[in-house]
FIVEXZA-809099 format. One record per residue (C-alpha): residue number from 1; residue in three letters; x negated, y, z. Coordinates in steps of 0.5 Angstrom, whole numbers. Example, Ala and Ser with C-alpha at 12.3 -4.5 7.8 and 13.67 -1.06 7.14 Angstrom:
BEGIN
+-----+------+-------+-------+-------+
! pos ! code !     X !     Y !     Z !
+-----+------+-------+-------+-------+
!   1 !  ALA !   -25 !    -9 !    16 !
!   2 !  SER !   -27 !    -2 !    14 !
+-----+------+-------+-------+-------+
//
This chain:
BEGIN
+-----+------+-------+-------+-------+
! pos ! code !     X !     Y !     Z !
+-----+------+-------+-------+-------+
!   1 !  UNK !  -232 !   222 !   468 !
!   2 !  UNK !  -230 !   222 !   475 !
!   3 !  UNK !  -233 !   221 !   481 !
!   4 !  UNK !  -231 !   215 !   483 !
!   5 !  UNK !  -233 !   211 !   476 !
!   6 !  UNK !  -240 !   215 !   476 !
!   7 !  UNK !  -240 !   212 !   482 !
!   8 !  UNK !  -239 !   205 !   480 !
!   9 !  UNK !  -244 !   205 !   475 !
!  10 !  UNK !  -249 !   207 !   479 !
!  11 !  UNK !  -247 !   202 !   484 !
!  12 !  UNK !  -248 !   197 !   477 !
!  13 !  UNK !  -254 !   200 !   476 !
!  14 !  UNK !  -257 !   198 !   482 !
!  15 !  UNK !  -254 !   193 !   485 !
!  16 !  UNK !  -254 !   185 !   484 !
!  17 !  UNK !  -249 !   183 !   479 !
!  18 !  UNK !  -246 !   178 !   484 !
!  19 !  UNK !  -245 !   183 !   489 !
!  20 !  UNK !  -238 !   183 !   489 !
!  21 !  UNK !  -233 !   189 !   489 !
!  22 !  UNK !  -226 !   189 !   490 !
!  23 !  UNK !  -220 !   191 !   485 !
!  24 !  UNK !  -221 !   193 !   477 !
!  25 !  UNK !  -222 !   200 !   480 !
!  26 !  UNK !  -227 !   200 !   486 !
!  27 !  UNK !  -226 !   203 !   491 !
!  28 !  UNK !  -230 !   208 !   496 !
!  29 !  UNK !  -227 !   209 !   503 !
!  30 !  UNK !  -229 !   215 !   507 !
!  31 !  UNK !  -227 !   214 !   514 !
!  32 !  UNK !  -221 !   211 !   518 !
!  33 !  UNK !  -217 !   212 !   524 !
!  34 !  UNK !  -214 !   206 !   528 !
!  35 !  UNK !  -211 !   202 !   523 !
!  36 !  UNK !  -212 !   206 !   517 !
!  37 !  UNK !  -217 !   208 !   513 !
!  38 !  UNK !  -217 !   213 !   507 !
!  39 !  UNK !  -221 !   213 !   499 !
!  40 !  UNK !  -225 !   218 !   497 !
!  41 !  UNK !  -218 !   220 !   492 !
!  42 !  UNK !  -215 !   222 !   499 !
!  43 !  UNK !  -211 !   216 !   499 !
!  44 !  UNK !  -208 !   212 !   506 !
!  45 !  UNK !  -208 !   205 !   508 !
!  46 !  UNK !  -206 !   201 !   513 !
!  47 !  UNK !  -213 !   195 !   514 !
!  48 !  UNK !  -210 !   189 !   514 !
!  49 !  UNK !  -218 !   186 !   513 !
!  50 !  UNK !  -222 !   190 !   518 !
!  51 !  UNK !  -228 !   190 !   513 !
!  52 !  UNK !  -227 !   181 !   513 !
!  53 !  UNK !  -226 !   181 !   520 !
!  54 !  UNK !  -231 !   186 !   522 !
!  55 !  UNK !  -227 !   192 !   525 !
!  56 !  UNK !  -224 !   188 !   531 !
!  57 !  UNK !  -221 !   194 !   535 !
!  58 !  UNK !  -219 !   200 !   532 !
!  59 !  UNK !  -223 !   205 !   526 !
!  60 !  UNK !  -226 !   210 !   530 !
!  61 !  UNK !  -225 !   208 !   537 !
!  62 !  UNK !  -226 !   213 !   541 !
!  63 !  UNK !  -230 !   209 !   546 !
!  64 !  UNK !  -235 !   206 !   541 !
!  65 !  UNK !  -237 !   213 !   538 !
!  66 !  UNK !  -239 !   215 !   544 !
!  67 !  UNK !  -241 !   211 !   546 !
!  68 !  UNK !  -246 !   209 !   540 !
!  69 !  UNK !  -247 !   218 !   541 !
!  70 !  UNK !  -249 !   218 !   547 !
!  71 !  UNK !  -254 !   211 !   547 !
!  72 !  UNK !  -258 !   214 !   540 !
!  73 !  UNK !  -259 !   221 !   543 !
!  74 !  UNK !  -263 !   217 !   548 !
!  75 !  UNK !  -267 !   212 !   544 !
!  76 !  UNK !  -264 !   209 !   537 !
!  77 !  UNK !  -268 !   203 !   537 !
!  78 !  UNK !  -275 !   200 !   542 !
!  79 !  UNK !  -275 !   192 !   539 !
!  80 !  UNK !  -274 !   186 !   544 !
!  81 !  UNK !  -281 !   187 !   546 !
!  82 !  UNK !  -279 !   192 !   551 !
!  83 !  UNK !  -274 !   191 !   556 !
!  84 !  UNK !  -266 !   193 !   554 !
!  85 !  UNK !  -262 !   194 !   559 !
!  86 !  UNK !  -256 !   195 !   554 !
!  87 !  UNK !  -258 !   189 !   552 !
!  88 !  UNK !  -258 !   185 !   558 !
!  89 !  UNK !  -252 !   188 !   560 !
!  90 !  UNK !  -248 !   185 !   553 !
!  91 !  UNK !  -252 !   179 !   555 !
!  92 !  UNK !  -249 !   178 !   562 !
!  93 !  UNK !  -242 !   179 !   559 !
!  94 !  UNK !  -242 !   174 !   554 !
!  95 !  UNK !  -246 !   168 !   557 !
!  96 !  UNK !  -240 !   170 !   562 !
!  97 !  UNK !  -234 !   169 !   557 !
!  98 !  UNK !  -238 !   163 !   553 !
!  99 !  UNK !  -236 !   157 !   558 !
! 100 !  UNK !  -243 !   155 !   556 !
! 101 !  UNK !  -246 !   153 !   563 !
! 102 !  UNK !  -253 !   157 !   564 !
! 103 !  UNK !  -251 !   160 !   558 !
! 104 !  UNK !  -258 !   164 !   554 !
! 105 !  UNK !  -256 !   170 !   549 !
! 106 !  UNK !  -260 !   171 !   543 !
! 107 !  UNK !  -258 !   178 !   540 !
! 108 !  UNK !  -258 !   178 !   532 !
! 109 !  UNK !  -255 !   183 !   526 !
! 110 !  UNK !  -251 !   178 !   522 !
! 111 !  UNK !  -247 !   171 !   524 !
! 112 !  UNK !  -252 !   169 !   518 !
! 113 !  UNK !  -258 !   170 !   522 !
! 114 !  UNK !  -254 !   167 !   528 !
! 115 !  UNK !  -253 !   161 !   525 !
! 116 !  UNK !  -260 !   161 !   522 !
! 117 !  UNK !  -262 !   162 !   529 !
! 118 !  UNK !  -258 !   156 !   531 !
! 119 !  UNK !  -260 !   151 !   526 !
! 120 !  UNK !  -267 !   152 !   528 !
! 121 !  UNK !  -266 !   151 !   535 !
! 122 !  UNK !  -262 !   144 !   534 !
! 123 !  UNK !  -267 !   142 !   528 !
! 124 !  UNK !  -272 !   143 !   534 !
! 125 !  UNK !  -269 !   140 !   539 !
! 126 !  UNK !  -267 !   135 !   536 !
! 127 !  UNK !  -273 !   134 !   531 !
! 128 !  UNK !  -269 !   132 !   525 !
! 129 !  UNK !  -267 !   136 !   519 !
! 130 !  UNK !  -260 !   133 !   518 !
! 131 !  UNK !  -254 !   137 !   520 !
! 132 !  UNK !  -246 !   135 !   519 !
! 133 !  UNK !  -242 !   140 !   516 !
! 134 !  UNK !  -234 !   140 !   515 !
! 135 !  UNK !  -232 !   141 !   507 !
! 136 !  UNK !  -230 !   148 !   505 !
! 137 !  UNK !  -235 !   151 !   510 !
! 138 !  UNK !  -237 !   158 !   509 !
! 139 !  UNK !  -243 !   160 !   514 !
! 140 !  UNK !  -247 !   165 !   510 !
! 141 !  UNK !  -252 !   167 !   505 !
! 142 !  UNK !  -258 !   166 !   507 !
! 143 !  UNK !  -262 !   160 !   504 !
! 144 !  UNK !  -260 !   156 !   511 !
! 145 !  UNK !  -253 !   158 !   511 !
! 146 !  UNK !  -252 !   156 !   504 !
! 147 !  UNK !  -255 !   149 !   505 !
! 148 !  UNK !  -250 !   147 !   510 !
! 149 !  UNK !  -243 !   151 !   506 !
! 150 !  UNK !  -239 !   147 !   503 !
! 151 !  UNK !  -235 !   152 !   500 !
! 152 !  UNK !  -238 !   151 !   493 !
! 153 !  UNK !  -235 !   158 !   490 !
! 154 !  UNK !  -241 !   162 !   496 !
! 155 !  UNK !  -246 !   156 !   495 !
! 156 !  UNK !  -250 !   159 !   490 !
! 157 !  UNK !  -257 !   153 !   490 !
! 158 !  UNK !  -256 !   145 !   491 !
! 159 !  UNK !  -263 !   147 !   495 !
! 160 !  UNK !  -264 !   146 !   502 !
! 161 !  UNK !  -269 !   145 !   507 !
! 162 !  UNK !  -264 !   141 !   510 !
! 163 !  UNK !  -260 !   135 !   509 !
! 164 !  UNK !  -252 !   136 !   509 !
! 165 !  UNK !  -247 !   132 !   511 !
! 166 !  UNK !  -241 !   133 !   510 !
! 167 !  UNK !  -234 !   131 !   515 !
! 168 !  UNK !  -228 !   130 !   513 !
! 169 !  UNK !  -222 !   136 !   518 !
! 170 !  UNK !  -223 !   143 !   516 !
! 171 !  UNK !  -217 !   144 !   512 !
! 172 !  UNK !  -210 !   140 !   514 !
! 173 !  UNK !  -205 !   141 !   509 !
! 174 !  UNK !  -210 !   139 !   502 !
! 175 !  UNK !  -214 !   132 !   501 !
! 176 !  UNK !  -213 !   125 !   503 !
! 177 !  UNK !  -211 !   125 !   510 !
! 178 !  UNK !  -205 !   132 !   508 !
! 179 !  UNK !  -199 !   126 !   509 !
! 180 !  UNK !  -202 !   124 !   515 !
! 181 !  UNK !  -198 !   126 !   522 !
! 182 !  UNK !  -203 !   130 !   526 !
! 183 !  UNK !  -205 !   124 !   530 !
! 184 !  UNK !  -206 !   120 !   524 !
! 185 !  UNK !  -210 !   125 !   521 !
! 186 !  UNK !  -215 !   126 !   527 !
! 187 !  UNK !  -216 !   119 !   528 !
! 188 !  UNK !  -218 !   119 !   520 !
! 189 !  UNK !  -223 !   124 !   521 !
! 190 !  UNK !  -225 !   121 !   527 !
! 191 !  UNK !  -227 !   114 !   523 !
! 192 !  UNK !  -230 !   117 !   517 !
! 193 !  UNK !  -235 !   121 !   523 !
! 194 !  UNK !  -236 !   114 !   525 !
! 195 !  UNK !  -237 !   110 !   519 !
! 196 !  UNK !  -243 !   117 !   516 !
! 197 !  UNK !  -247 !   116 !   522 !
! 198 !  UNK !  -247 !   109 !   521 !
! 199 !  UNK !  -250 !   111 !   515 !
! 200 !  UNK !  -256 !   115 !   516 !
! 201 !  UNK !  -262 !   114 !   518 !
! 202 !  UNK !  -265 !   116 !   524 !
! 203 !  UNK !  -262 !   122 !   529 !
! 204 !  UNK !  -258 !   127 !   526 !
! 205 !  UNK !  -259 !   136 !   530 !
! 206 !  UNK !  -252 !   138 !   530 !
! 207 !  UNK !  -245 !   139 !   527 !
! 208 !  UNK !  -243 !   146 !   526 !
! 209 !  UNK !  -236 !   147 !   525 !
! 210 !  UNK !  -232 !   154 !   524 !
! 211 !  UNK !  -225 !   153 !   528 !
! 212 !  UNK !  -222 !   156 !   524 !
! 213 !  UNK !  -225 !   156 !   516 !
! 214 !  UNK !  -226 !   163 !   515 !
! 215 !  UNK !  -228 !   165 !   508 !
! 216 !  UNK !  -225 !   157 !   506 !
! 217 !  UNK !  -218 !   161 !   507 !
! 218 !  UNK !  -216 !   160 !   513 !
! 219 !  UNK !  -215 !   154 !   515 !
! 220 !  UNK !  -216 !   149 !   521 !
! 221 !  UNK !  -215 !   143 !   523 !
! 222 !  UNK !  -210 !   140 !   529 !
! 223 !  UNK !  -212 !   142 !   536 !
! 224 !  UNK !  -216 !   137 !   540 !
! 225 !  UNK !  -221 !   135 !   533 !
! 226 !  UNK !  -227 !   138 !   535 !
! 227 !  UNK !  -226 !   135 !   542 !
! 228 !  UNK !  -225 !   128 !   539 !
! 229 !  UNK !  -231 !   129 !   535 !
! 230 !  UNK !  -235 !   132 !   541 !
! 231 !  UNK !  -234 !   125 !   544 !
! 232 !  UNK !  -237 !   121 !   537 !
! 233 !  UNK !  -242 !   126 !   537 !
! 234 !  UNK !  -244 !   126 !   545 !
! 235 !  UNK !  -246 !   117 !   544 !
! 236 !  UNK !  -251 !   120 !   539 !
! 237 !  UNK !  -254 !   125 !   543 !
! 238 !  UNK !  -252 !   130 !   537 !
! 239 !  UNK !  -250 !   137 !   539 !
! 240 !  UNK !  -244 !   142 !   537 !
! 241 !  UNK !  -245 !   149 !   534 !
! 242 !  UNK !  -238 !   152 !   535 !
! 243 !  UNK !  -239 !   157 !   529 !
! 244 !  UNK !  -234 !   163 !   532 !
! 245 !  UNK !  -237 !   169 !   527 !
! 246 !  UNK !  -229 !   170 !   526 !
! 247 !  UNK !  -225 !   167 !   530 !
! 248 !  UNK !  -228 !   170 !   537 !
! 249 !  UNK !  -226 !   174 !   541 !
! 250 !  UNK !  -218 !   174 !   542 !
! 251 !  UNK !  -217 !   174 !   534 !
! 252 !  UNK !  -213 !   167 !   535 !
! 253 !  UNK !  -208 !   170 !   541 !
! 254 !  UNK !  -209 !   163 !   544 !
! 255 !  UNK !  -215 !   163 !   546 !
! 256 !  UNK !  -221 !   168 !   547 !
! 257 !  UNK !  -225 !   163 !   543 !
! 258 !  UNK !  -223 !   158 !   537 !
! 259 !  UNK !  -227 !   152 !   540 !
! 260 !  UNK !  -222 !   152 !   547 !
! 261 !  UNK !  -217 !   149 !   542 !
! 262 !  UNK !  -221 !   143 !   542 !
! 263 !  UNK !  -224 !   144 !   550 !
! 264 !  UNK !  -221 !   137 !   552 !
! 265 !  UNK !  -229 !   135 !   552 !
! 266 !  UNK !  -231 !   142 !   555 !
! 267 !  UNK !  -235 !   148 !   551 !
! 268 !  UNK !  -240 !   147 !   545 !
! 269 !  UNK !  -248 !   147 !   546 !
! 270 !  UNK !  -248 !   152 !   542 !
! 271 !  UNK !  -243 !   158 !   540 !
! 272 !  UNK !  -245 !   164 !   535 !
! 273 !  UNK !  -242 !   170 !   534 !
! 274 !  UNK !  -242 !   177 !   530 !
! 275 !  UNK !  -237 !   181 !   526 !
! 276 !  UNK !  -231 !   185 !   532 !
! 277 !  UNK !  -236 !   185 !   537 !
! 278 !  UNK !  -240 !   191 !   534 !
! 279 !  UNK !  -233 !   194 !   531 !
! 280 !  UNK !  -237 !   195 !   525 !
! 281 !  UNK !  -244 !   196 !   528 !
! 282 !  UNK !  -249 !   190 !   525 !
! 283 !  UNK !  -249 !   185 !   532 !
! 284 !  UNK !  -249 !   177 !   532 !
! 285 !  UNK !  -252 !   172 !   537 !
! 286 !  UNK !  -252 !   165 !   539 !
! 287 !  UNK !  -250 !   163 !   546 !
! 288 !  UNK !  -254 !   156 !   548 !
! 289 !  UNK !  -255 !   152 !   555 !
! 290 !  UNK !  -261 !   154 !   557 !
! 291 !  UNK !  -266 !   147 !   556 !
! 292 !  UNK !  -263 !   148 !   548 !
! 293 !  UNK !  -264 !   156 !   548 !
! 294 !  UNK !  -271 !   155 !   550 !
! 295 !  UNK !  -274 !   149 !   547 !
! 296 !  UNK !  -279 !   153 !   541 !
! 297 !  UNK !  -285 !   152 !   542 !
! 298 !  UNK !  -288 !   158 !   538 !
! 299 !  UNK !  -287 !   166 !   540 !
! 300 !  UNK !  -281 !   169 !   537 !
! 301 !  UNK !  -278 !   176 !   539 !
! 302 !  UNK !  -274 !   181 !   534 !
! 303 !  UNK !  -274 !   187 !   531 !
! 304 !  UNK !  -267 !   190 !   530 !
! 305 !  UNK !  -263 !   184 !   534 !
! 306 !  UNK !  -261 !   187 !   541 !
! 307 !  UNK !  -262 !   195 !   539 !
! 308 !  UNK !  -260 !   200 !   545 !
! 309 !  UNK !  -255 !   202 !   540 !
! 310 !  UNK !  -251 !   196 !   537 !
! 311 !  UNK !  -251 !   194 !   545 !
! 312 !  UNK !  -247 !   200 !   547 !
! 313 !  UNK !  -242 !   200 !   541 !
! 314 !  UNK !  -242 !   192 !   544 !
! 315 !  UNK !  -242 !   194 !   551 !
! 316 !  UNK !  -236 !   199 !   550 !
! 317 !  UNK !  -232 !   195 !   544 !
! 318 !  UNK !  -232 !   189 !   549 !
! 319 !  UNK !  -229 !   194 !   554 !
! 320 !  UNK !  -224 !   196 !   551 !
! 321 !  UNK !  -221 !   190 !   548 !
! 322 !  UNK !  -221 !   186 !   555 !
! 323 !  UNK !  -218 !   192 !   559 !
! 324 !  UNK !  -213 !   193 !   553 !
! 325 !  UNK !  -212 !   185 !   552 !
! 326 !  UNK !  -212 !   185 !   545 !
! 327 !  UNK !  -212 !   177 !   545 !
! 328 !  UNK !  -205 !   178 !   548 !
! 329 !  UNK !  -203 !   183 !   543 !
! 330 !  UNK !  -206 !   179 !   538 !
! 331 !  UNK !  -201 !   173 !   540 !
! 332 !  UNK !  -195 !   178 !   540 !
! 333 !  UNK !  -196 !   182 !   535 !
! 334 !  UNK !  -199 !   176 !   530 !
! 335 !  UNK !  -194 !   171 !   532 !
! 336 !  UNK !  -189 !   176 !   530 !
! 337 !  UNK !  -193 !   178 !   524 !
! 338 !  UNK !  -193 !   170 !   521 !
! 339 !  UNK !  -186 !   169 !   523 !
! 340 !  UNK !  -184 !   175 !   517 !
! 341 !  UNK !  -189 !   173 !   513 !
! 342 !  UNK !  -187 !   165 !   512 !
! 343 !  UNK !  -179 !   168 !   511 !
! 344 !  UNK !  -181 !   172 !   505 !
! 345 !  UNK !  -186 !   166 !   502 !
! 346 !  UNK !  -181 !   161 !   504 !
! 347 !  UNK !  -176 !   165 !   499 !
! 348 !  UNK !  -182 !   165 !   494 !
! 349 !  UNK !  -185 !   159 !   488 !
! 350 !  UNK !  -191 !   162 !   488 !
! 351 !  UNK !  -193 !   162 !   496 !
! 352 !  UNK !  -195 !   154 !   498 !
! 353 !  UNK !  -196 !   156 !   505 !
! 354 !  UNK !  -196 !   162 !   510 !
! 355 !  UNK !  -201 !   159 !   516 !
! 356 !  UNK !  -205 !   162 !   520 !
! 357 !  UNK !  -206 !   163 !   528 !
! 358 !  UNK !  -206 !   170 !   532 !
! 359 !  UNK !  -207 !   176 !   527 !
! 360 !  UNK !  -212 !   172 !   523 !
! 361 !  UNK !  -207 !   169 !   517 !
! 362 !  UNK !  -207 !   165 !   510 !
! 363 !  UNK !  -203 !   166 !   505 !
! 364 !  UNK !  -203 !   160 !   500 !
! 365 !  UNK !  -202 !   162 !   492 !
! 366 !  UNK !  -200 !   156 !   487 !
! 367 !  UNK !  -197 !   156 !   480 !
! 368 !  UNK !  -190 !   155 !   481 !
! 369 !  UNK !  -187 !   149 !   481 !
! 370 !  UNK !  -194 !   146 !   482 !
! 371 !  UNK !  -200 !   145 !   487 !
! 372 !  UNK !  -204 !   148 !   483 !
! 373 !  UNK !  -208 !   153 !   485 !
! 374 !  UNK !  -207 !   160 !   483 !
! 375 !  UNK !  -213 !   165 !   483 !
! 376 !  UNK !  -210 !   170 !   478 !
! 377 !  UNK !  -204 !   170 !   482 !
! 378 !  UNK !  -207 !   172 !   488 !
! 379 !  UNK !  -212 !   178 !   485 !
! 380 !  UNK !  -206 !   180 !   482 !
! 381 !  UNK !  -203 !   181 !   490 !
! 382 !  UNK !  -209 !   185 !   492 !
! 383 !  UNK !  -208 !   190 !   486 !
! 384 !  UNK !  -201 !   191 !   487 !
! 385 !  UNK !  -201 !   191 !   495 !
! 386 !  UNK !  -207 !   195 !   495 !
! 387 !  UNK !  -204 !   201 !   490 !
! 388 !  UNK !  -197 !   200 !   495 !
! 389 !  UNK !  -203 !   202 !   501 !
! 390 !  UNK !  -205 !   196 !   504 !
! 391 !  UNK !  -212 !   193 !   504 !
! 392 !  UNK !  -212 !   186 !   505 !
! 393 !  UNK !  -217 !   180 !   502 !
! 394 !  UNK !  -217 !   173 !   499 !
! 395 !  UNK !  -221 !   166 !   500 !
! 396 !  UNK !  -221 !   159 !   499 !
! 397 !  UNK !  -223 !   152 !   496 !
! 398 !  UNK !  -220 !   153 !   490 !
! 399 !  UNK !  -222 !   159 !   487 !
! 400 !  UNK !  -221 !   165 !   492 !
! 401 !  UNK !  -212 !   163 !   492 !
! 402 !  UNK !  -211 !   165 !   500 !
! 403 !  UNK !  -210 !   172 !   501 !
! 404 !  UNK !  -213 !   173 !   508 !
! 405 !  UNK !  -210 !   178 !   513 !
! 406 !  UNK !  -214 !   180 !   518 !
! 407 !  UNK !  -212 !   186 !   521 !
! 408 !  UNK !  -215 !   190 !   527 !
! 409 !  UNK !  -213 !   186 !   533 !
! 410 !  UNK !  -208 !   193 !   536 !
! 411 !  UNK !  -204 !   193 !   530 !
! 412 !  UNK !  -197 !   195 !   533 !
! 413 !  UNK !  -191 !   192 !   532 !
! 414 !  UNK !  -188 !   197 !   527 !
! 415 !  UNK !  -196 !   197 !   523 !
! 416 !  UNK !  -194 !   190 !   522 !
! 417 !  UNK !  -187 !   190 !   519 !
! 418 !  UNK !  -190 !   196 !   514 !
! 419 !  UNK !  -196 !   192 !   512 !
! 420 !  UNK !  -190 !   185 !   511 !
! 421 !  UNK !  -185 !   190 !   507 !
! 422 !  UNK !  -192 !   191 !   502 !
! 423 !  UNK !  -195 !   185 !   502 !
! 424 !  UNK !  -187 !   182 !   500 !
! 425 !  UNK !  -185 !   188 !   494 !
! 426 !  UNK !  -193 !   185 !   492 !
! 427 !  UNK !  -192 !   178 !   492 !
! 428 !  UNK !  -185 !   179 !   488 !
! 429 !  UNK !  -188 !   182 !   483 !
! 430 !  UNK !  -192 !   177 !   482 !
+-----+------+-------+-------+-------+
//
């Protein structure tokens, strides 16, 4: 037996039997550099999924590991029980570039937990549990998260200590309103907003909202619809949390935040966010108007949210990508990216759609000749992109059909066409 498969079956031994792995043969990575990383067998590949969305900049980023080397030789860890100057610091930077007015910043270690943290303050200020959430939803896995996901392949329990309600626009080329030119479409969802509130019973907390659906496979509504929202739900008194776990930080290439895309009704009262700002340290947060952020009642500190050494990672991580203006490479080299990946579906049956913004891309599979999706179909690209040395992931509504491909945002113009020439001999196989 060799090392790898003895391994995995330590790995099942151990681990829950609905932690996922990838491919018929796990892999174990190694280490990375830049935009590659190698398996324990000594293979290369070029991350077109950054470990979902996760490794933002580059695989070891010189400035980070230096940065996280030099912070964990003065202290690891002190809690927020003490003052953190790289805390603060972070905070300053991202209240700054949140658009939020009085923004306060709340360090966690997972978007799952921002969220969490987001839904209590909505719930608390508000002081009511219902909570609208858009169909096909992904916003993490804890017993919260789950109660406001609407994806059901990662909604594991029908229980919840909260009562969804779930809207119509998140995903534009499927359901009901997927013949409608975009206008018609936003004002349909709109009208159904309307019509639910006419329904419910006393006041709702918050819609929570990703920009761009993430885990749902990428998909996202026409521009201007959670502005138009903002207008429904600013009668009501109702607030908007912009879910940016995946979409922060320049990953779109148009704008810095998935929200600004609907900015018509200015920012959210709240934004969340985690995975690319630590490159890979464990960071999320929630960024609020001041009178939101502090309206518990109750003491609240963290343990591990904030740690001196995630916020130095943060801290040189945002650095560099904002002296680097990777948002605008993001745009560049994306929009290349796309526009490679949608001559070669458009050659092929099997691909109904290449969609996507900056370096954040879908690829819908179908059976061919059909709209049926095809989860077998995309499985089968994941293994033939993987053994020609590309890393990419897969989502959706229906049964994880999309690949996702998400690479680190200084992908470069040559990474890109090598990454589409694999992604095109895998997706002719199938």
């Amino acid at each position: 037996m060799t090392d790898i498969h003895s391994l995995h079956d330590r790995h099942r031994a151990v681990m829950p039997d609905w932690l996922a792995l990838y491919y018929d043969r796990p892999l174990e990575i190694t280490h990375g550099e830049g935009r590659h990383v190698w398996d324990a067998e000594g293979k290369r590949y070029l991350d077109f999924f950054g470990g979902i969305l996760t490794t933002m900049t580059a695989h070891a980023l010189p400035e980070v590991t230096k940065a996280v080397s030099e912070q964990a030789g003065r202290i690891i860890h002190s809690s927020t029980l003490y003052l953190n100057r790289p805390m603060v610091e972070l905070a300053e930077r991202i209240a700054g570039l949140s658009g939020i007015p009085d923004g306060r910043v709340f360090f966690t270690t997972s978007g799952t937990e921002a969220n969490d943290t987001a839904l209590l303050l909505a719930t608390a200020y508000r002081g009511s549990n219902q909570v609208l959430a858009m169909r096909n939803s992904y916003h993490g896995r804890s017993f919260s998260a789950v109660g406001i996901t609407g994806n059901r392949s990662w909604s594991p329990t029908s229980l919840s200590p909260l009562q969804t309600l779930y809207v119509h626009g998140g995903v534009r080329g499927r359901g009901p309103y997927a013949q409608l030119s975009d206008a018609q479409f936003t004002e349909a969802c709109v009208a159904d907003l309307e019509d639910m509130l006419g329904q419910t019973r006393g006041g709702v907390a918050a819609l929570i909202a990703e920009p761009v659906q993430g885990v749902g496979g990428f998909t996202c509504p026409p521009d201007g619809l959670y502005g138009a929202f903002r207008e429904v739900l600013d009668r009501h008194g109702i607030l908007w949390i912009s879910d940016e776990v995946q979409t922060g930080w320049g990953r779109t290439g148009e704008h810095f935040w998935g929200w600004q895309a609907h900015a018509q009704s200015g920012p959210p009262d709240m934004l969340t966010f985690a995975k690319g700002i630590g490159n890979g340290m464990s960071i999320g947060g929630v960024v609020a108007r001041a009178e939101i952020m502090n309206c518990l009642d109750a003491n609240s500190i963290s343990t591990f949210g904030g740690s001196p050494v995630t916020m130095a990672a943060g801290l040189a991580n945002l650095t560099y990508l904002l002296e680097h203006d990777l948002q605008g490479n993001a745009r560049r080299v994306g929009g290349l990216l796309i526009e490679r990946l949608r001559a070669i579906g458009a050659q092929l049956p099997v691909v109904r759609e290449v969609r996507g913004r900056g370096l954040m891309i879908g690829i819908e599979l179908v059976k061919p000749g059909t709209d049926q999706a095809s989860p077998e179909a995309a499985t089968t690209v994941l293994e033939a992109a993987r053994e020609g040395g590309l890393l990419i992931g897969k989502g959706g509504a229906h049964n994880t059909s999309v690949l996702r491909i998400a690479p680190p945002l200084s992908l470069n113009v040559t990474e890109a066409e090598e990454g589409a020439a694999i992604l095109e001999q895998a997706l002719r196989a199938v």
